[in-house]
N, CA and C atoms as an extended XYZ file, in Angstrom:
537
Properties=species:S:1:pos:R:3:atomname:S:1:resname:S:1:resid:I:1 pbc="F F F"
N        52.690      143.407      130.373 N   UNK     1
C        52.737      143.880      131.734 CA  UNK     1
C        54.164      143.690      132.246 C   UNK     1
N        54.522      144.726      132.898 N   UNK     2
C        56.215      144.859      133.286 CA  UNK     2
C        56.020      144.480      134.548 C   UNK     2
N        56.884      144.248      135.468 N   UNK     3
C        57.566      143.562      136.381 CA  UNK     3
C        57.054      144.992      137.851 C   UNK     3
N        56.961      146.035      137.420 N   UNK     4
C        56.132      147.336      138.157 CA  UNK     4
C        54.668      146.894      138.524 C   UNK     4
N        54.064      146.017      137.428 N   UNK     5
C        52.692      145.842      137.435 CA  UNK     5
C        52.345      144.992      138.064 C   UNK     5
N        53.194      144.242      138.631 N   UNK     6
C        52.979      143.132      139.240 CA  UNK     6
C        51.812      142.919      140.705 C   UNK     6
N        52.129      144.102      141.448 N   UNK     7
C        51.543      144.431      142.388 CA  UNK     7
C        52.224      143.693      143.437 C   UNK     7
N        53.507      143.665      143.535 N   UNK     8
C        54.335      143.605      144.676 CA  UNK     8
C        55.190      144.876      145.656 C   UNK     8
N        54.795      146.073      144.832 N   UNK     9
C        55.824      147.255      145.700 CA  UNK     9
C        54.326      147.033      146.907 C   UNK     9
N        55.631      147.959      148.069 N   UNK    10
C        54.905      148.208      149.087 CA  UNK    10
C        53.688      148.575      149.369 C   UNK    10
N        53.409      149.624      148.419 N   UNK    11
C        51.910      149.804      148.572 CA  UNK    11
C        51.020      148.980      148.208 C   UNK    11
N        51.543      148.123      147.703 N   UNK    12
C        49.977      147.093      147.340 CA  UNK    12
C        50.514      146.254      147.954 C   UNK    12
N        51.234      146.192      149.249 N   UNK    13
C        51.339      144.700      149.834 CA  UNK    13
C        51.257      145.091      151.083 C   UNK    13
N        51.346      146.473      151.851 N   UNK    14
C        51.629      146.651      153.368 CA  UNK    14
C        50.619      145.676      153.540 C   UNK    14
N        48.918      145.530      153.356 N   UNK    15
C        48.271      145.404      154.340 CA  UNK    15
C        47.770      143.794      153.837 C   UNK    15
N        48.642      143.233      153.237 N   UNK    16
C        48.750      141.936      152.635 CA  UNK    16
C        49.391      141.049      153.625 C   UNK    16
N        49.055      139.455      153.430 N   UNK    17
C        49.511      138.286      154.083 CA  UNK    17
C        50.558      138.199      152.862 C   UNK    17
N        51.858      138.152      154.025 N   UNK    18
C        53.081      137.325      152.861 CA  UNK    18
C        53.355      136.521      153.328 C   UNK    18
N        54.360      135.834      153.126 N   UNK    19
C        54.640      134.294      153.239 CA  UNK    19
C        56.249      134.029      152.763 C   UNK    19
N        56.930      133.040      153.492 N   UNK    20
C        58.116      132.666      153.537 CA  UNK    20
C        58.153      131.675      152.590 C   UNK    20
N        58.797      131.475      151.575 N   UNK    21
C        58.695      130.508      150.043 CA  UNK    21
C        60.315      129.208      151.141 C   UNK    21
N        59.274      128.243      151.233 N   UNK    22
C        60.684      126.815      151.547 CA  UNK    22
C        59.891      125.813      150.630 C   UNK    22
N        60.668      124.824      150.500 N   UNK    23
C        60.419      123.448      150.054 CA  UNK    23
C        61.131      122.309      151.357 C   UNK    23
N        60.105      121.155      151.275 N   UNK    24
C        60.279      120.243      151.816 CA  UNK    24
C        60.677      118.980      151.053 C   UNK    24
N        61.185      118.277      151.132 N   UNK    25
C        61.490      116.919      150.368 CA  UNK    25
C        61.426      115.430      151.104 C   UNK    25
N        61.171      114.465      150.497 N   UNK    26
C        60.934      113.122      151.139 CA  UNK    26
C        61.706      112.163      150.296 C   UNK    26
N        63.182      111.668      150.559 N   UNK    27
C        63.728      111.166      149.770 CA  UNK    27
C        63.311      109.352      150.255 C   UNK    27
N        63.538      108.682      149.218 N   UNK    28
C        63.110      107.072      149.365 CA  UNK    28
C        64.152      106.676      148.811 C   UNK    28
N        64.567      104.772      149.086 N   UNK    29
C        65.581      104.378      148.588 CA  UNK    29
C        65.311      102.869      149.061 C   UNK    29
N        65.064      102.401      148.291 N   UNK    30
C        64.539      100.662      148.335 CA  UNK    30
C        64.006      100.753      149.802 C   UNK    30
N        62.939      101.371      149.603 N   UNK    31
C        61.824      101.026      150.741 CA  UNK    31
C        61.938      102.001      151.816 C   UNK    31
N        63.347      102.540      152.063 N   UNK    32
C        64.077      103.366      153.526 CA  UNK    32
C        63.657      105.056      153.122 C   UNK    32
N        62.869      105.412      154.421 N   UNK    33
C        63.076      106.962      154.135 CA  UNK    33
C        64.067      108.063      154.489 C   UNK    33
N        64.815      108.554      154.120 N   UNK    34
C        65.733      109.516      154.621 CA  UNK    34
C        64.776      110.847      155.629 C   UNK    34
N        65.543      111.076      156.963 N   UNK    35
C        65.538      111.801      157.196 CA  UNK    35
C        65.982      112.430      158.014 C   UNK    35
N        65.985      113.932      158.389 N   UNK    36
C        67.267      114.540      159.014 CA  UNK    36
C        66.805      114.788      160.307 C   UNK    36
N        67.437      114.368      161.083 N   UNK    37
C        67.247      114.770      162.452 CA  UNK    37
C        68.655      116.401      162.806 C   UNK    37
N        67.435      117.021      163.168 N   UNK    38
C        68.140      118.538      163.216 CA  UNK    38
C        68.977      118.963      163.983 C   UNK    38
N        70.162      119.295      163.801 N   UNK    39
C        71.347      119.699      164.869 CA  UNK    39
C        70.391      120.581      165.750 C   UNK    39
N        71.334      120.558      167.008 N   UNK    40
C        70.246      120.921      168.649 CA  UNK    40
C        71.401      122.454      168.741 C   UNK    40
N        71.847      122.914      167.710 N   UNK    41
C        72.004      124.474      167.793 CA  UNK    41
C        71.442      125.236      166.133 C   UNK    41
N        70.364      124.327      165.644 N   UNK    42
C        69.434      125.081      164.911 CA  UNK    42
C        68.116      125.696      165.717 C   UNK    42
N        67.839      126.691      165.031 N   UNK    43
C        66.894      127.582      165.640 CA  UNK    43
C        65.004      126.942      165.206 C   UNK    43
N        65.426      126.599      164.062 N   UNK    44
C        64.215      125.843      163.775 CA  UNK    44
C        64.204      124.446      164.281 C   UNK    44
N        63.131      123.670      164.938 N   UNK    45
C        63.185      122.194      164.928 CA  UNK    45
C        64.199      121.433      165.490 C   UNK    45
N        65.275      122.145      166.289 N   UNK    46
C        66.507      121.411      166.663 CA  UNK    46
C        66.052      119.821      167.806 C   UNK    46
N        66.928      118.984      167.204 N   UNK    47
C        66.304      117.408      167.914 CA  UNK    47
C        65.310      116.749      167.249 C   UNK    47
N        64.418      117.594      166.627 N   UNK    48
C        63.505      117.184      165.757 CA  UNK    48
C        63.865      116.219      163.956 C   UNK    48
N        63.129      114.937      163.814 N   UNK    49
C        63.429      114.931      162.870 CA  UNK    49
C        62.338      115.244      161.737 C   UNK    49
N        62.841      115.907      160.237 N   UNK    50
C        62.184      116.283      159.578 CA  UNK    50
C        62.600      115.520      158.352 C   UNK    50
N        61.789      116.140      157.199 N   UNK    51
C        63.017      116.092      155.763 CA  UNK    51
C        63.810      117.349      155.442 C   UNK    51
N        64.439      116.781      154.180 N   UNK    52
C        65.704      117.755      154.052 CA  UNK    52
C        64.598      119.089      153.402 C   UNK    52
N        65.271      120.112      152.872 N   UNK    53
C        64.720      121.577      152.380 CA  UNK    53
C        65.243      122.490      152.815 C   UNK    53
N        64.418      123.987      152.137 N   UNK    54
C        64.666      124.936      152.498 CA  UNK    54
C        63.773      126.181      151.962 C   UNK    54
N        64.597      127.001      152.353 N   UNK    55
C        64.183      128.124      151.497 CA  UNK    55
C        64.470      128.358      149.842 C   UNK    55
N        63.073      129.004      149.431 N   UNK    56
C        63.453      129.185      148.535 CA  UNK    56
C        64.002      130.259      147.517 C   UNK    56
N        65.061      130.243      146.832 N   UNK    57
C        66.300      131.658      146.611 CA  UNK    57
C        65.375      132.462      145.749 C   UNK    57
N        65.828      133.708      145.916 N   UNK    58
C        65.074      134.643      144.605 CA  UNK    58
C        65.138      134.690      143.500 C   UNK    58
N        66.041      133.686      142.739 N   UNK    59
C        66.168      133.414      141.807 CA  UNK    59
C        65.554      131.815      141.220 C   UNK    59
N        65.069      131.200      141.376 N   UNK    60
C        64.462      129.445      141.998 CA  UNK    60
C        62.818      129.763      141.858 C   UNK    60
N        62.598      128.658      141.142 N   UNK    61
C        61.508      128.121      141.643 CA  UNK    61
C        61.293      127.268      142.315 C   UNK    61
N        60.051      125.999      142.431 N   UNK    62
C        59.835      125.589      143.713 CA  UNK    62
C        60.575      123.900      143.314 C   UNK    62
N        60.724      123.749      142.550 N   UNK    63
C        61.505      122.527      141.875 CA  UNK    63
C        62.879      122.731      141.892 C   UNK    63
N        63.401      123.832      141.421 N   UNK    64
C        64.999      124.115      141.533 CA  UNK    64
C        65.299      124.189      142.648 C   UNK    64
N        64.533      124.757      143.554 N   UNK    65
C        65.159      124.518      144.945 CA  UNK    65
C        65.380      123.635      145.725 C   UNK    65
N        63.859      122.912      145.634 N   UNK    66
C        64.017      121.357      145.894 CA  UNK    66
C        64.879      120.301      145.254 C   UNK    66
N        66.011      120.743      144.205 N   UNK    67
C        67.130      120.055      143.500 CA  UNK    67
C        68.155      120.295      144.443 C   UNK    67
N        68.540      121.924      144.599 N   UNK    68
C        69.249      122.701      145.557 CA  UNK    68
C        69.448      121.746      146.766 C   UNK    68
N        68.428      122.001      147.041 N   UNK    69
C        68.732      121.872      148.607 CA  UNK    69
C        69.258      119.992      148.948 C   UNK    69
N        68.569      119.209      148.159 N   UNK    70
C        68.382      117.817      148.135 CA  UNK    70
C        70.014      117.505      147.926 C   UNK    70
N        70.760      118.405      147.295 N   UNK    71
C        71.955      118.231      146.813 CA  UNK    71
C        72.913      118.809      147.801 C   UNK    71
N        72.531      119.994      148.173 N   UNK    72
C        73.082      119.969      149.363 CA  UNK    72
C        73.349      119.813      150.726 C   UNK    72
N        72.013      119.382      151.374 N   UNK    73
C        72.147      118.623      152.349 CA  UNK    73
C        72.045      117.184      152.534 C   UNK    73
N        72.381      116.471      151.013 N   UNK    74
C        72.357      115.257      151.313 CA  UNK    74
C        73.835      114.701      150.111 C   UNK    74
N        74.135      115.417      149.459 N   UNK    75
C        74.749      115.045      148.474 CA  UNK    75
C        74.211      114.110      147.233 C   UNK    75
N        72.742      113.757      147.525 N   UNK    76
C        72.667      113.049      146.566 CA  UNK    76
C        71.252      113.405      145.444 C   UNK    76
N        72.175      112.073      144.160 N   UNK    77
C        71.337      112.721      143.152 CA  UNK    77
C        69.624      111.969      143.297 C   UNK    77
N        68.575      112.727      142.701 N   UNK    78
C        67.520      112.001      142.903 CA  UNK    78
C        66.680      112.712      141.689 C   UNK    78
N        66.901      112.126      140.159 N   UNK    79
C        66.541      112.020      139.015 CA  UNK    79
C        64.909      112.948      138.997 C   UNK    79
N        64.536      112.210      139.455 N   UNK    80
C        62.473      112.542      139.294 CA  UNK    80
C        62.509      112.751      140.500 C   UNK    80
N        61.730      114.194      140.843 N   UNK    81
C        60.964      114.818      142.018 CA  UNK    81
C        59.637      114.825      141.468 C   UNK    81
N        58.706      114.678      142.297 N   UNK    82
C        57.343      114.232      142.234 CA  UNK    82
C        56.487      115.824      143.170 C   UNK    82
N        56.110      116.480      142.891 N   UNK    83
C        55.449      117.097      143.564 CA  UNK    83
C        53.782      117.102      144.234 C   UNK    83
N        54.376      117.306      145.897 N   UNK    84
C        53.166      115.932      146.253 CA  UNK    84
C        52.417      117.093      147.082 C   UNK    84
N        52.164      118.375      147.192 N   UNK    85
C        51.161      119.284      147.584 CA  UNK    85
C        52.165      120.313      148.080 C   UNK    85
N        50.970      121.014      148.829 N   UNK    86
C        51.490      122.036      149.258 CA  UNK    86
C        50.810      122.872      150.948 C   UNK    86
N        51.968      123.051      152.191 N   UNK    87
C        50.796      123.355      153.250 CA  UNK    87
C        51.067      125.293      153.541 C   UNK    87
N        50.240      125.806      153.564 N   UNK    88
C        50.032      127.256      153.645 CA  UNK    88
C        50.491      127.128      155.633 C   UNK    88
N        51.367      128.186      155.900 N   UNK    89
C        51.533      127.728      157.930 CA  UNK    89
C        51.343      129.065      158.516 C   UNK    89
N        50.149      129.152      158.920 N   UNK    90
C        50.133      130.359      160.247 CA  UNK    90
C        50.361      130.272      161.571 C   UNK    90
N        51.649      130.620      161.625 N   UNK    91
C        52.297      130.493      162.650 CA  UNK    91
C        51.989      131.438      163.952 C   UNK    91
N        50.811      132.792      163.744 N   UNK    92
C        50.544      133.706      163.990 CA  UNK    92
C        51.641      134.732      164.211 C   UNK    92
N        52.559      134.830      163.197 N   UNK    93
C        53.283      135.710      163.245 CA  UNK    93
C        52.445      137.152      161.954 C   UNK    93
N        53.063      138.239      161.712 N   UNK    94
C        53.163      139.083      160.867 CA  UNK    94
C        53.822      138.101      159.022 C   UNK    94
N        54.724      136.952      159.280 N   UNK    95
C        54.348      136.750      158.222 CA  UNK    95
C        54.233      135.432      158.427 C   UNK    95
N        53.622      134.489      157.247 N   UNK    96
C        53.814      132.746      157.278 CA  UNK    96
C        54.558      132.165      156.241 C   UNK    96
N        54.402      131.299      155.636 N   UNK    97
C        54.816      130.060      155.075 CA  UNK    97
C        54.416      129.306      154.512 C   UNK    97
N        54.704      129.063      153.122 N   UNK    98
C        54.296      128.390      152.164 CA  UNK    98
C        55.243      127.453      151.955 C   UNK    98
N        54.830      126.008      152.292 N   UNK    99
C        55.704      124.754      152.094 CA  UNK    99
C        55.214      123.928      150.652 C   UNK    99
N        56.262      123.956      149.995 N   UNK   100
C        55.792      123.090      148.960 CA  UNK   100
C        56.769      121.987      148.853 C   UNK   100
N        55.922      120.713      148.815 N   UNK   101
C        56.200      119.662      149.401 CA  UNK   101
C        56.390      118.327      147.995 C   UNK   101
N        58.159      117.781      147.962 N   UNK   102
C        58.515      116.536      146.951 CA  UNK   102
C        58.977      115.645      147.528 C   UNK   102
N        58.402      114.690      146.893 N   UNK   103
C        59.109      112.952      146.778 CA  UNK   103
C        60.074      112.822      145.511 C   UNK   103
N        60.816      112.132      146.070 N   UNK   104
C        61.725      111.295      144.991 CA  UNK   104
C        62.598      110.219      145.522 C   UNK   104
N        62.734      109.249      144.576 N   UNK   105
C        63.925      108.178      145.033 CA  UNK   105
C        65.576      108.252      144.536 C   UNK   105
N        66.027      108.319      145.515 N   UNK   106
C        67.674      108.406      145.676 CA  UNK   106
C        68.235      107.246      144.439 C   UNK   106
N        69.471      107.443      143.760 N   UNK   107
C        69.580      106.229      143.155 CA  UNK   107
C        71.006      105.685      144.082 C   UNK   107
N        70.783      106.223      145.330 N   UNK   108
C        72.046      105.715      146.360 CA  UNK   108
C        71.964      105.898      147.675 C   UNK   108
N        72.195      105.412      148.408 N   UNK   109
C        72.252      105.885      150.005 CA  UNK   109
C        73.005      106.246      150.453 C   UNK   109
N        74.164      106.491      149.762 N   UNK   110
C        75.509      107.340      150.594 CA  UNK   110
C        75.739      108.939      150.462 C   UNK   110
N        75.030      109.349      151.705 N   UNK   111
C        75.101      111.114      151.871 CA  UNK   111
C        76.119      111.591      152.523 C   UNK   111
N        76.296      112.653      152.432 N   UNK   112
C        77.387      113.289      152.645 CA  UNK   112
C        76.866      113.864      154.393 C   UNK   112
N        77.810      114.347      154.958 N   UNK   113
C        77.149      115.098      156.280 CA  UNK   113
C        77.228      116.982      156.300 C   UNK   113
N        76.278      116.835      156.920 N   UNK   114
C        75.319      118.397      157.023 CA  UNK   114
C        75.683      118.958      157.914 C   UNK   114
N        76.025      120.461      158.048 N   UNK   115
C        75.715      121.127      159.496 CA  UNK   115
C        74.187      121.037      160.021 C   UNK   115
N        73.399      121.023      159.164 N   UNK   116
C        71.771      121.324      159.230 CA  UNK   116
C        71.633      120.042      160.427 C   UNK   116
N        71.866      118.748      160.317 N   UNK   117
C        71.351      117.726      161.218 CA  UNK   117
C        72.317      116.270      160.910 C   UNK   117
N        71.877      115.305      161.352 N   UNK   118
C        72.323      114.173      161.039 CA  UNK   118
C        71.341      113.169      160.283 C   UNK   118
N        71.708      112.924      158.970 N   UNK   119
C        70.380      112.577      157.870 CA  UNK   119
C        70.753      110.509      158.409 C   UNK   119
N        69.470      110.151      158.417 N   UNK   120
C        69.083      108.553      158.881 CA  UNK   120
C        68.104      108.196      158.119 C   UNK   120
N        68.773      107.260      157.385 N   UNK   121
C        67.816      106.114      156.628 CA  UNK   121
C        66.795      105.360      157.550 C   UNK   121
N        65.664      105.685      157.409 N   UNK   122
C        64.628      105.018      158.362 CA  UNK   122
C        63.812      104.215      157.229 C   UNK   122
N        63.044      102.549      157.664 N   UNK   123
C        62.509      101.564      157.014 CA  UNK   123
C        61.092      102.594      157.193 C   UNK   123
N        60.043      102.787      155.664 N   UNK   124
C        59.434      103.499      155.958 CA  UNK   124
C        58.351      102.998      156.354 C   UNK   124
N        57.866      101.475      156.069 N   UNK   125
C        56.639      100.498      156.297 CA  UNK   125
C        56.639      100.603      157.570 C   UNK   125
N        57.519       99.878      158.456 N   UNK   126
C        57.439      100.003      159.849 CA  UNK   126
C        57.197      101.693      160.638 C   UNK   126
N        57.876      102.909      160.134 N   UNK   127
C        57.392      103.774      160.213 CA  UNK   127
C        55.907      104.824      160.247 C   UNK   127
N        55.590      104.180      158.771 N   UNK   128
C        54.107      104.111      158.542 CA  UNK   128
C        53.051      104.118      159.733 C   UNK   128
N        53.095      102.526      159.993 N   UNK   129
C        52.624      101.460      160.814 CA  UNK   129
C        52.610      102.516      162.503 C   UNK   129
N        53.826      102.694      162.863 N   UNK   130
C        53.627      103.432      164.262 CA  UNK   130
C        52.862      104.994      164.576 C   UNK   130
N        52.737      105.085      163.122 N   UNK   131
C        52.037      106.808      162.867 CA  UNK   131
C        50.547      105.719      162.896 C   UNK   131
N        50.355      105.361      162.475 N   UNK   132
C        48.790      104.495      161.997 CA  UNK   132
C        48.291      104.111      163.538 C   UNK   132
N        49.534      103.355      164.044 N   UNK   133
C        48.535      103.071      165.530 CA  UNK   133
C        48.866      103.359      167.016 C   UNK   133
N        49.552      104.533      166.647 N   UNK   134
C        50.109      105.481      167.564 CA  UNK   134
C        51.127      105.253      168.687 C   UNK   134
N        52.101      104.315      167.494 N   UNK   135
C        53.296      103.952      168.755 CA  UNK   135
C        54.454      104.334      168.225 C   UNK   135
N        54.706      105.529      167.389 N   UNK   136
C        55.672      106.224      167.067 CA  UNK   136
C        56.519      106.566      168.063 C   UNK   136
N        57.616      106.662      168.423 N   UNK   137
C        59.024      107.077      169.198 CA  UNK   137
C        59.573      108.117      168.722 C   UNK   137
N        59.650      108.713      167.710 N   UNK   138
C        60.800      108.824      167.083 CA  UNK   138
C        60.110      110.355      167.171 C   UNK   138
N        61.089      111.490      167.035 N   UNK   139
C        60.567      112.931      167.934 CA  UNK   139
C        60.279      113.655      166.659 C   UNK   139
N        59.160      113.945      165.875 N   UNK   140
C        59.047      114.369      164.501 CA  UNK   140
C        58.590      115.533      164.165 C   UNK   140
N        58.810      116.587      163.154 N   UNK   141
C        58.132      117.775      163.305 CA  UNK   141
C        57.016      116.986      163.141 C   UNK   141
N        56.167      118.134      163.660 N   UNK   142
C        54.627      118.371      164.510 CA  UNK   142
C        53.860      117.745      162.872 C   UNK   142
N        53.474      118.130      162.288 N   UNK   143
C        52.994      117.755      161.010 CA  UNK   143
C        53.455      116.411      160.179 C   UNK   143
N        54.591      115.871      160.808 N   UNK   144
C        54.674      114.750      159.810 CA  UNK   144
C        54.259      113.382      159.763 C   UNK   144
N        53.475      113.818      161.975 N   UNK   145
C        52.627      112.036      161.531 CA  UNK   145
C        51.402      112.613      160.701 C   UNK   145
N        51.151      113.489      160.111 N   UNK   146
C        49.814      113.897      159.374 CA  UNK   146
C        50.278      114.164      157.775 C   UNK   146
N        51.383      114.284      157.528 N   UNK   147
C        52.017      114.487      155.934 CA  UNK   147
C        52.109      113.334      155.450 C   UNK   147
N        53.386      112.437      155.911 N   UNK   148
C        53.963      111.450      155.893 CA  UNK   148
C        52.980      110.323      155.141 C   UNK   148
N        51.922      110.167      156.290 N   UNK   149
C        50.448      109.106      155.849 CA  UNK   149
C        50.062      109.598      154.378 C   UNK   149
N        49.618      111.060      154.533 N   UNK   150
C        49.036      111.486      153.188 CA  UNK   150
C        49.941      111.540      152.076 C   UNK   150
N        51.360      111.301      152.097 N   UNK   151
C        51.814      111.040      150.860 CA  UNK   151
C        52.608      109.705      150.981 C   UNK   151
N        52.769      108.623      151.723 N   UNK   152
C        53.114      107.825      151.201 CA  UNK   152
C        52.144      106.531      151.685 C   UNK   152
N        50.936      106.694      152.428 N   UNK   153
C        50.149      105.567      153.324 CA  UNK   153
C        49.458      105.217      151.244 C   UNK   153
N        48.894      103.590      152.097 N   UNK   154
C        48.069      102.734      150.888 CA  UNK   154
C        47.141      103.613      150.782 C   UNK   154
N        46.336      103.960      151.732 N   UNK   155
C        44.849      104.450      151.417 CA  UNK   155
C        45.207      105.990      151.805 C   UNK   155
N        46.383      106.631      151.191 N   UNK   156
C        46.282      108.124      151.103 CA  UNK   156
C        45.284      108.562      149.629 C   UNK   156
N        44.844      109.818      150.009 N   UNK   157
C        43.924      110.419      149.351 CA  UNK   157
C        45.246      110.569      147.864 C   UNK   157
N        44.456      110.937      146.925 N   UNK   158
C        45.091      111.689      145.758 CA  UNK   158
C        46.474      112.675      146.065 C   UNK   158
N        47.205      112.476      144.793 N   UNK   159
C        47.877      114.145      144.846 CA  UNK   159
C        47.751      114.924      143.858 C   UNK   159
N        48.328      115.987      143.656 N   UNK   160
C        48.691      116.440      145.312 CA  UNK   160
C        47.658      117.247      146.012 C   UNK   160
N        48.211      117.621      147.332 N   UNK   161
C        47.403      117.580      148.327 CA  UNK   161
C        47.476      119.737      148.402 C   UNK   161
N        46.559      119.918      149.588 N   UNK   162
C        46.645      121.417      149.587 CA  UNK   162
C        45.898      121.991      150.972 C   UNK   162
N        46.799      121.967      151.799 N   UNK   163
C        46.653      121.827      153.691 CA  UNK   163
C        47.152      123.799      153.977 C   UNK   163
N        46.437      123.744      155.001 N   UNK   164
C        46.315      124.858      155.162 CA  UNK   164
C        46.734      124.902      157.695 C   UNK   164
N        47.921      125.174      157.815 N   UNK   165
C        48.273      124.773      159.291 CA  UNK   165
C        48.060      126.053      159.983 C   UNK   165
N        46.913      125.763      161.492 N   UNK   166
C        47.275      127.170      162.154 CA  UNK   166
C        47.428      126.892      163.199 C   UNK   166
N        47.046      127.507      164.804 N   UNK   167
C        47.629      126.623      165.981 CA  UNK   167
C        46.294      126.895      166.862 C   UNK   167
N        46.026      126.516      168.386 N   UNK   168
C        44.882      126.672      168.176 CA  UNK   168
C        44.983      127.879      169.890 C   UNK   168
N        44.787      127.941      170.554 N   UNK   169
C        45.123      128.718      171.860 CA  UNK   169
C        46.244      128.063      172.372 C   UNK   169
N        46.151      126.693      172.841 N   UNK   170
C        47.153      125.788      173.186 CA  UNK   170
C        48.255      125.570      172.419 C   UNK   170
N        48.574      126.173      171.706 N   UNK   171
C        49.503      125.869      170.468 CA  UNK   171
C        49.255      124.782      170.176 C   UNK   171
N        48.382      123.887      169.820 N   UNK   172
C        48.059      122.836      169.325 CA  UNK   172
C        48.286      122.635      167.796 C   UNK   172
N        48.437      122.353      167.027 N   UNK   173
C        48.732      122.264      165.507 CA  UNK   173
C        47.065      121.776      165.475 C   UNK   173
N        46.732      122.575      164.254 N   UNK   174
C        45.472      122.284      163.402 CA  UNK   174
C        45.763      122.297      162.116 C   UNK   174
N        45.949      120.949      161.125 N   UNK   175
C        46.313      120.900      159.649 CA  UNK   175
C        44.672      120.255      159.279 C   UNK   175
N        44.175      121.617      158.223 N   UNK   176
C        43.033      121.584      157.683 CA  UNK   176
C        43.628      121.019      156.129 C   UNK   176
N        43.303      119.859      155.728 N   UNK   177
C        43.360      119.975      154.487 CA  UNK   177
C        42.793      119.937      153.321 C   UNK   177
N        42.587      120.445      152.061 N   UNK   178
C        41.314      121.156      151.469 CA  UNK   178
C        40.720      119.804      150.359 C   UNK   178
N        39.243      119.861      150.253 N   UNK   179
C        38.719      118.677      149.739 CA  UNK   179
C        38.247      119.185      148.599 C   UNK   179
């Protein structure tokens, strides 16, 4: 089967759900989690902190990118990526988003700086802990007191995981995730 057969030309996709290919990453480093708090003239998430990622290139899969990107918005190397699920996002637009989501540990803490945000080593136990009993501060995308737990809490479920996000009238975030 040739690359025609695929069933990606237009006609077999107008009346199809597509989806935006990013990766997310969760870097660790003796206990500390990295993460980027987003410059406030990005269009996505600005002020918000997230992990590092991106999109993913047309040439990439979902691991190479997550090398990509880890390297370039942080400068650093991180040997073993762990792939820890994946969340499908209906944003109710015409198209969504497929996040596929890695861990790995840094073998250093000295990053380089980003236009994307300003990346902060955060202690992740104490972090944990304020998602658990709801005295978090810290301004986070919408999903990550609900990720975060499920891939690094004691009593998180298995991986990886396979969440499915839509919003609800209120724009409320609803992360269904599949059992």
């Amino acid at each position: 089967m040739g690359a025609k057969e695929q069933g990606a030309d237009i006609t077999s996709t107008a009346n199809r759900w597509q989806v935006v290919a990013r990766t997310l990453n969760f870097i660790t480093y003796q206990g500390d989690l990295l993460l980027m708090k987003r410059a406030m003239h990005k269009r996505i998430f600005p002020g918000f902190y997230n992990g590092v990622g991106g999109h993913i290139e047309r040439d990439e899969d979902p691991l190479t990118s997550a090398r990509r990107e880890i390297l370039e918005e942080t400068g650093l190397h991180v040997p073993q990526l762990r792939f820890c699920g994946s969340t499908h996002i209906d944003a109710g637009q015409a198209t969504g988003i497929i996040l596929y989501i890695f861990t790995g540990e840094a073998d250093s803490r000295e990053v380089i700086d980003c236009e994307e945000g300003t990346l902060e080593w955060l202690p992740l136990a104490p972090l944990l802990a304020s998602l658990r009993n709801g005295t978090n501060q810290l301004p986070l995308v919408e999903d990550l007191p609900i990720t975060l737990p499920r891939i690094f809490g004691k009593d998180a479920p298995p991986l990886p995981f396979f969440a499915h996000v839509s919003y609800d009238s209120t724009d409320q975030i609803i992360f269904r995730a599949a059992e």
